[in-house]
C-alpha positions as CSV (number, residue, x, y, z in Angstrom):
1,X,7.7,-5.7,-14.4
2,X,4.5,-4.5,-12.4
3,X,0.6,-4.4,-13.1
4,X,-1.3,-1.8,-10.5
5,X,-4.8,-1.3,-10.7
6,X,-6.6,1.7,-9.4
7,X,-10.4,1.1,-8.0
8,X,-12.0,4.5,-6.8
9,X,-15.0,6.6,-8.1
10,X,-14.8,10.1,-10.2
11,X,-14.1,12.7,-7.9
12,X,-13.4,10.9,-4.5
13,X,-9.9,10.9,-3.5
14,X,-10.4,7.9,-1.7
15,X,-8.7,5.0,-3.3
16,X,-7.3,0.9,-3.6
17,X,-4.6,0.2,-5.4
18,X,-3.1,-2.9,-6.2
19,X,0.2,-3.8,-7.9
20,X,1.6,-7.2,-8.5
21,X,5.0,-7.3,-9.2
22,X,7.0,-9.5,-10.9
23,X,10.7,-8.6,-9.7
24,X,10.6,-8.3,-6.0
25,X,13.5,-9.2,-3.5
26,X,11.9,-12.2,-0.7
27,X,12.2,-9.5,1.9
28,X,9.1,-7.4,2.0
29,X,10.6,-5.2,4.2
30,X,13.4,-4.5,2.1
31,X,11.2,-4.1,-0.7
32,X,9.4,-0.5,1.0
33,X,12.5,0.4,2.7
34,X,15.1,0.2,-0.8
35,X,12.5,0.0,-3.5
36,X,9.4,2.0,-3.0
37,X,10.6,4.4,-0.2
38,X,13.2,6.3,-2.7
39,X,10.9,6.5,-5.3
40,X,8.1,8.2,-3.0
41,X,10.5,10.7,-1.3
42,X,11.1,12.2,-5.0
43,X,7.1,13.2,-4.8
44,X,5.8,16.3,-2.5
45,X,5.5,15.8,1.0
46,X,6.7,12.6,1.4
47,X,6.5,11.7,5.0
48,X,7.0,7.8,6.4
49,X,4.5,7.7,9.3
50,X,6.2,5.4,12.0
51,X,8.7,2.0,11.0
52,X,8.3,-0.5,8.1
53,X,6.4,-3.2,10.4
54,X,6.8,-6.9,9.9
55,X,3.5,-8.9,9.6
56,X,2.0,-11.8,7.6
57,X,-1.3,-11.9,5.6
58,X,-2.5,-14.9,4.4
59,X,0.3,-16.7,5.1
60,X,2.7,-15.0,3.6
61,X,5.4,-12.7,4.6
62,X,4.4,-9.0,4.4
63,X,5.6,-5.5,5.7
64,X,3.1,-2.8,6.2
65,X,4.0,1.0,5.7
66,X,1.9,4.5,6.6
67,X,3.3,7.7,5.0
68,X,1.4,11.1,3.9
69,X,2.4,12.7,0.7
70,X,0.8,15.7,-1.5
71,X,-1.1,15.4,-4.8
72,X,-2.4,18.2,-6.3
73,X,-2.2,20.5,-3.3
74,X,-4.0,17.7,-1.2
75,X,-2.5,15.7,1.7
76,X,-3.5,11.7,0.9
77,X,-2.4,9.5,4.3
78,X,-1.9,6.1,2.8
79,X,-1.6,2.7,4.0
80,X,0.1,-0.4,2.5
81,X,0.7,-3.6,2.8
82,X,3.0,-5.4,0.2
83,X,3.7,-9.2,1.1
84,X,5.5,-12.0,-0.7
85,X,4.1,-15.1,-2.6
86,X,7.5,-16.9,-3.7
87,X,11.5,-15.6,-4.2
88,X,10.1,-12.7,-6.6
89,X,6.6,-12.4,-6.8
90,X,4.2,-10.5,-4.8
91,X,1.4,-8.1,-4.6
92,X,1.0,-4.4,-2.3
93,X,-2.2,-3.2,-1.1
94,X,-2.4,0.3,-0.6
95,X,-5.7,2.4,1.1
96,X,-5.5,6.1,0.4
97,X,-7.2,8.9,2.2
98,X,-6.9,12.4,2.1
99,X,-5.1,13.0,5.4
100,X,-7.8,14.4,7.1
101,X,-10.2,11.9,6.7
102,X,-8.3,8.7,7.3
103,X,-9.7,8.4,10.9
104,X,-13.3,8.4,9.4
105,X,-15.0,5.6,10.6
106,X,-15.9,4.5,7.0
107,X,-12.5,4.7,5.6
108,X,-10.9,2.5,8.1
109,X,-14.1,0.1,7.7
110,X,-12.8,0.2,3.8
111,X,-9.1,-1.0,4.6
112,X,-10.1,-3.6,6.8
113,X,-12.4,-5.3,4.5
114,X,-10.0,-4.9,1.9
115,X,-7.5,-6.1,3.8
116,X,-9.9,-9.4,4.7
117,X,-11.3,-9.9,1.2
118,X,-8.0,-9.2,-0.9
119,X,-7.2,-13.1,-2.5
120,X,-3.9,-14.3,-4.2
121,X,-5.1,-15.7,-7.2
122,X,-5.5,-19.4,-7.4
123,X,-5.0,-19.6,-3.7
């Protein structure tokens, strides 16, 4: 099972989501490379931007992942991180951008405070 929330503002294609899921594998990078990679390549465009890089945040283990895909006839360049808080629970982070903004000054302010701010709950 997974929850994802959507924060963005009527007509702005800029957007956080965030998913907790409640069936995950311990390997984060396993997670985007079998789980969420296949289903993304069945949308438009899909396009992985670079490898599946290890990382941690907060102390966990995490994984972060770029691709580009097409909505609506617009290209969104997303980021995300998805990490690991015990042997099947854990949460992903995802910045989106239409593609030819994501350099914007403003929008890569917005990932990194997200990316600063976001808490586990009860941590």
């Amino acid at each position: 099972m997974a929850y994802r929330v959507l924060f963005s503002a009527d007509g702005d294609e800029r957007g956080l989501a965030v998913t907790y899921s409640e069936a995950l594998g311990p390997d984060p990078v396993a997670v985007w490379r079998d789980d969420v990679q296949p289903q993304l390549e069945e949308s438009g465009g899909f396009q992985r931007i670079g490898d599946i890089e290890t990382t941690t945040y907060q102390g966990y283990e995490a994984a972060d992942m770029e691709w580009v895909s097409e909505t609506d006839g617009t290209r969104l360049h997303t980021f995300g991180r998805g990490f690991v808080i015990d042997d099947h629970h854990g949460y992903s982070l995802r910045w989106i951008t239409p593609e030819d903004d994501w350099n914007d000054p403003e929008n890569q302010e917005a990932l990194d405070v997200f990316l600063r701010t976001f808490r586990v709950p009860g941590d």
